[in-house]
Every structure is written in structure tokens, then in C-alpha cells.
C-alpha positions as CSV (number, residue, x, y, z in Angstrom):
1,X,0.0,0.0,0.0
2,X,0.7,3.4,-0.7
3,X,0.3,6.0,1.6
4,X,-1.1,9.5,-0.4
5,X,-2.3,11.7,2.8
6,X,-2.1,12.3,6.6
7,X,-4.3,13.5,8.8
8,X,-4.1,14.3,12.8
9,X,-6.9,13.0,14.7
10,X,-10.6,12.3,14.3
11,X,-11.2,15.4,12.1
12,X,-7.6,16.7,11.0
13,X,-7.3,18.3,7.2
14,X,-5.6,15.6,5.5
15,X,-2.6,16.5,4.2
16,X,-1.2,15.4,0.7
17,X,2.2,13.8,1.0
18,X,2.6,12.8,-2.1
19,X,6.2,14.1,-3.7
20,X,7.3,14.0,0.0
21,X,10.9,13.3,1.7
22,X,10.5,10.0,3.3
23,X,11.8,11.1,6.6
24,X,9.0,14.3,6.6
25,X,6.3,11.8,5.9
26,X,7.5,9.7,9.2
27,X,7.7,12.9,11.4
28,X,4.2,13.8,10.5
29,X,3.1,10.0,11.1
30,X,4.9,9.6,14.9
31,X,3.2,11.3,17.8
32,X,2.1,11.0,21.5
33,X,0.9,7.5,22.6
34,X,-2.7,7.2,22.6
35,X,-3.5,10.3,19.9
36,X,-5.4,9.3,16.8
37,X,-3.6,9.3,13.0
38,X,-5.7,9.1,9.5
39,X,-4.0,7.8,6.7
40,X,-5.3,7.8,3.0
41,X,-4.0,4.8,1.2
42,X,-3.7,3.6,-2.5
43,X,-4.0,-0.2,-1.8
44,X,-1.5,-2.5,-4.0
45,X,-2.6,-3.1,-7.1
46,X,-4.6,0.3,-7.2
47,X,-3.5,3.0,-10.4
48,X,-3.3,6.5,-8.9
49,X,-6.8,7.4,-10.0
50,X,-7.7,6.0,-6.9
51,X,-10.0,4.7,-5.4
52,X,-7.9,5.4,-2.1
53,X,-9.3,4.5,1.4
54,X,-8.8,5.9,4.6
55,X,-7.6,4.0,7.4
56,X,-8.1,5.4,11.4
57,X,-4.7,4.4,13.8
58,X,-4.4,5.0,17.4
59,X,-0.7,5.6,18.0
60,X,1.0,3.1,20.2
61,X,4.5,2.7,21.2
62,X,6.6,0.6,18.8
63,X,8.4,-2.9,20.3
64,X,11.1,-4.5,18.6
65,X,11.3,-7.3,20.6
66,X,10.5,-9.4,17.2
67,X,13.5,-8.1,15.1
68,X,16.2,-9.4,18.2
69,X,18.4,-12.5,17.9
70,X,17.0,-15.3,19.0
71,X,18.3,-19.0,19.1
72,X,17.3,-22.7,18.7
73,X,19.1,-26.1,19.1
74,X,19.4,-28.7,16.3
75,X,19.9,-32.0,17.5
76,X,20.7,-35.0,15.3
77,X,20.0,-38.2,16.9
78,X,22.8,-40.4,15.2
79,X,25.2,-38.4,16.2
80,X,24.5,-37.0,19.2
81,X,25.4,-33.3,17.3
82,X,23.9,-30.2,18.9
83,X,24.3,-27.6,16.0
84,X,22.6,-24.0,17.1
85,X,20.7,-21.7,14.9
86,X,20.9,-17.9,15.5
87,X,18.4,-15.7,13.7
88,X,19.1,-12.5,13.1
89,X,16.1,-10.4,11.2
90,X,18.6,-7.7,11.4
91,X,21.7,-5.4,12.7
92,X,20.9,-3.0,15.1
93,X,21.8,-0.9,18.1
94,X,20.6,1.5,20.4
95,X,22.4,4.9,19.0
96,X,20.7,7.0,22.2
97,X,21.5,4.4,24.9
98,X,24.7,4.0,23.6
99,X,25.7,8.4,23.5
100,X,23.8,7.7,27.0
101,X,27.0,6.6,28.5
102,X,24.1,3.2,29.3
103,X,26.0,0.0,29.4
104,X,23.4,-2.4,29.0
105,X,22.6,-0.6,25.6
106,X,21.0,-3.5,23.0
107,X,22.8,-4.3,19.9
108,X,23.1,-7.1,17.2
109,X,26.7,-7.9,18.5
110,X,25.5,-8.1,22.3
111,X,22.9,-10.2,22.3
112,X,24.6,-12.8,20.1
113,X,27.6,-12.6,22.3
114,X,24.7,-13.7,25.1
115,X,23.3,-16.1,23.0
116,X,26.5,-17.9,22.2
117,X,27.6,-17.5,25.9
118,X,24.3,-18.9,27.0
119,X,24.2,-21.8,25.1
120,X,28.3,-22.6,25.7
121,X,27.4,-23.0,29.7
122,X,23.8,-24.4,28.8
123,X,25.1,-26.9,25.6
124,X,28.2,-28.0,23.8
125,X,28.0,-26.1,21.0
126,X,28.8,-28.6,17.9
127,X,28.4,-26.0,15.4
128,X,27.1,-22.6,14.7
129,X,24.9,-21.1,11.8
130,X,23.9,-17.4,11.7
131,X,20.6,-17.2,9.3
132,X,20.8,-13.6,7.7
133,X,17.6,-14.6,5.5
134,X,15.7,-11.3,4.6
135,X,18.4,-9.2,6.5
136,X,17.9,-6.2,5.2
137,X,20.6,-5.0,6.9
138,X,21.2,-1.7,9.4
139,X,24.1,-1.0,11.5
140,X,28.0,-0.7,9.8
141,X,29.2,-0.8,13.7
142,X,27.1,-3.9,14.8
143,X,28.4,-5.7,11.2
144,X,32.3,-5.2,11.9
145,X,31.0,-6.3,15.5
146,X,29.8,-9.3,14.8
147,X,32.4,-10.0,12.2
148,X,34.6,-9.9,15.3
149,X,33.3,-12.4,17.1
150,X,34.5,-15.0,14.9
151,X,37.8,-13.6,13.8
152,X,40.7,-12.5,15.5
153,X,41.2,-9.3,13.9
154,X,42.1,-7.6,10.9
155,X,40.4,-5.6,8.2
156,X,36.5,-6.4,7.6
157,X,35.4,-3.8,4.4
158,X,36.6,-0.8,2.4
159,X,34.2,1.9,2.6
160,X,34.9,4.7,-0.6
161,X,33.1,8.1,0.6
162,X,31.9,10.4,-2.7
163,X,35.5,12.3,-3.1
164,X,36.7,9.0,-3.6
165,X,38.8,8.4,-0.6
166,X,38.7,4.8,0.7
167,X,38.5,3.8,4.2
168,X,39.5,0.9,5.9
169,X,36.9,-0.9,8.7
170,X,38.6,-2.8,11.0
171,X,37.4,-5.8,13.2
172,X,37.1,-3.6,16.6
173,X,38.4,-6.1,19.0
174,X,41.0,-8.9,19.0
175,X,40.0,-12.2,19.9
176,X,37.3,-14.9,18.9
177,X,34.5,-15.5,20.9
178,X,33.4,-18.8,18.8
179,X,36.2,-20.9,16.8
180,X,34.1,-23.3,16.6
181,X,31.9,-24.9,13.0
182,X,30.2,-22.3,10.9
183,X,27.9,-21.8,8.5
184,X,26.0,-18.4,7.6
185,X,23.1,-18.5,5.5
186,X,22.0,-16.3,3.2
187,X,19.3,-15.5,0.7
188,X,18.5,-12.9,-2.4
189,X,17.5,-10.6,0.6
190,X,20.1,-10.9,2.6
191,X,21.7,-7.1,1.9
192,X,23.9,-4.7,2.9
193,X,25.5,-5.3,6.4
194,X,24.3,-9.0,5.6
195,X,26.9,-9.1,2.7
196,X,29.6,-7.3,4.5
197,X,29.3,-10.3,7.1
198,X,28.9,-12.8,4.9
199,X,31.8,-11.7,2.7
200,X,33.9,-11.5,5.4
201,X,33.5,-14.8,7.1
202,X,34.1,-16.4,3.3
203,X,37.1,-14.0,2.7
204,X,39.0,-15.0,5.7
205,X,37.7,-19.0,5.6
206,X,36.1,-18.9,8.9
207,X,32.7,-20.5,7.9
208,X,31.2,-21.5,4.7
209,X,28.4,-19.5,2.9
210,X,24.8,-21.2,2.5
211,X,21.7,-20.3,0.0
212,X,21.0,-18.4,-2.6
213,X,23.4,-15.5,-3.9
């Protein structure tokens, strides 16, 4: 769906947004808890002669919970193997907690560090896969991160900025965390920080690389 107009509460002018910056649009879209939003919609499908329909929202605060790492355990009963599954929807961090000077601030990184940690004391870990599947992507930081975690250190991607200049982004922190088996898999929307990962992991041989390119 398209969204075409915004309007503030039960009987706010709706406002035309088409031709907009995205960001405007999402500053005229977040407000107080509880307060009422109108948006006007092209549904899918729909040319944009309309007809459009309005849809009424009562704003809520936003939880993430869903886009964390999580983890399962695959166990293969010939073998005895434990092999653990870490999804990751995609990389993020808390920029505010973080300037905050908090240090329980959430991040990609983080949590799979307590994931792995977890499951070390919990279960011998026979081998590891990260699923990036319909990673989008998000945070450059939480990718070199992560990429640290299972290499000792060294360079993880060349950044080029637009006068041309290239920069070098380094694995923050020596040491592995895991050195055990791993596997990353990956799909056609696996993007961005996904692919720095993923590229890194198969540049230096750590793990192999799984799916679809």
C-alpha cells in the first residue's frame, strides 16, 4: 500500500504527501501515545486514480522485541550433534543508549555474544549457523562487530566516501569468541551489512556460505 495523505486525529485536514521526503512523511506519522492518526491509502494493485481508502490508527509505542536475535538447538540423533541456529532479522543498536553513556545498551553484536555465551554453559555447541535470510541489513558498527566475534582481527570492508577516498573498517576487538563450525546462511534478501558479514566470514575462511546469492 501506498500511503497519499495524513491526517491528525478524528477530524484533521488531511494532508497530501505525495512528492514528499521520506523522513518528513514519518515525522508527520509519529506522535504522543494514545493520539489518533488518519492515513489515506492507495492499496496494491490500485492506479493513482484511486479509489484510495482511509484507514483510522491509534498511535502506540513501537516494540522490537521481534526483530532481536534469537536461538534454537538442532539435534541430530545419530550423532549426538547439537548444531545452534541464530536468527538475526537484522543489525541494530541503540544509538541513544549507547551516546547515554548506558551500558546495557541492546545491539546485534551483544545479544549474540549472550546467545552464544548462554548456550556454551547451557550446551556443547557442535556447530554454529547465523541465518541472515531477509536481512535487510542496518548498523555498519554492529556488522564489523559481529564479524569480530568469529575472527581474531584484521580488516572487515573498504568503505569509498563520494570524493573517492577509501577507508579501511577494521574488526574492533581482537580475539574470537566462537572458533568453533560455521555456517551463515544467506538468501536474495540478505543485503547490505548482511553481505559485509557474509563476505567476510568467506574471505578470511572462517565458515562457509549457505543459499542463494
Amino acid at each position: 500500500d501506498r500511503i497519499i495523505g495524513v491526517a491528525q486525529g478524528d477530524d484533521g485536514e488531511m494532508v497530501d504527501v505525495i512528492g514528499w521526503r521520506l523522513d518528513d512523511v514519518v515525522d508527520l506519522i509519529r506522535g504522543p501515545k494514545g493520539t489518533v492518526i488518519r492515513l489515506e491509502i492507495l492499496p496494491k494493485g490500485i492506479g493513482v486514480e484511486g479509489p484510495a481508502k482511509t484507514i483510522v490508527l491509534t498511535r502506540e509505542k513501537i516494540k522490537l522485541e521481534e526483530q532481536d536475535a534469537s536461538s534454537s538447538i538442532i539435534e541430530i540423533p545419530e550423532t549426538g550433534t547439537k548444531i545452534v541456529v541464530i536468527d538475526l532479522p537484522k543489525f541494530y543498536i541503540d544509538f541513544a543508549a549507547q551516546a547515554a553513556g548506558k551500558r546495557d545498551y541492546k545491539s546485534t553484536s551483544r545479544d549474540v555474544r549472550k546467545l552464544i555465551k548462554s548456550m556454551n554453559e547451557d550446551n556443547k555447541i557442535d556447530g554454529l549457523i547465523i541465518d541472515l535470510r531477509g536481512n535487510g541489513g542496518g548498523s555498519l558498527s554492529e556488522a564489523l562487530e559481529l564479524t569480530g566475534l568469529f575472527i581474531d582481527r584484521g580488516p572487515v570492508v573498504q568503505t569509498k566516501d563520494a570524493s573517492g577516498r577509501v577507508d579501511i573498517n577494521y574488526d574492533p576487538e581482537p580475539g574470537v569468541m566462537y572458533p568453533g563450525p560455521l555456517a551463515v546462511l544467506v538468501d536474495r534478501n540478505s543485503a547490505s551489512a548482511s553481505e559485509i558479514f557474509a563476505g567476510a566470514i568467506q574471505d578470511y575462511r572462517r565458515g562457509i556460505i549457505i543459499g542463494a546469492p
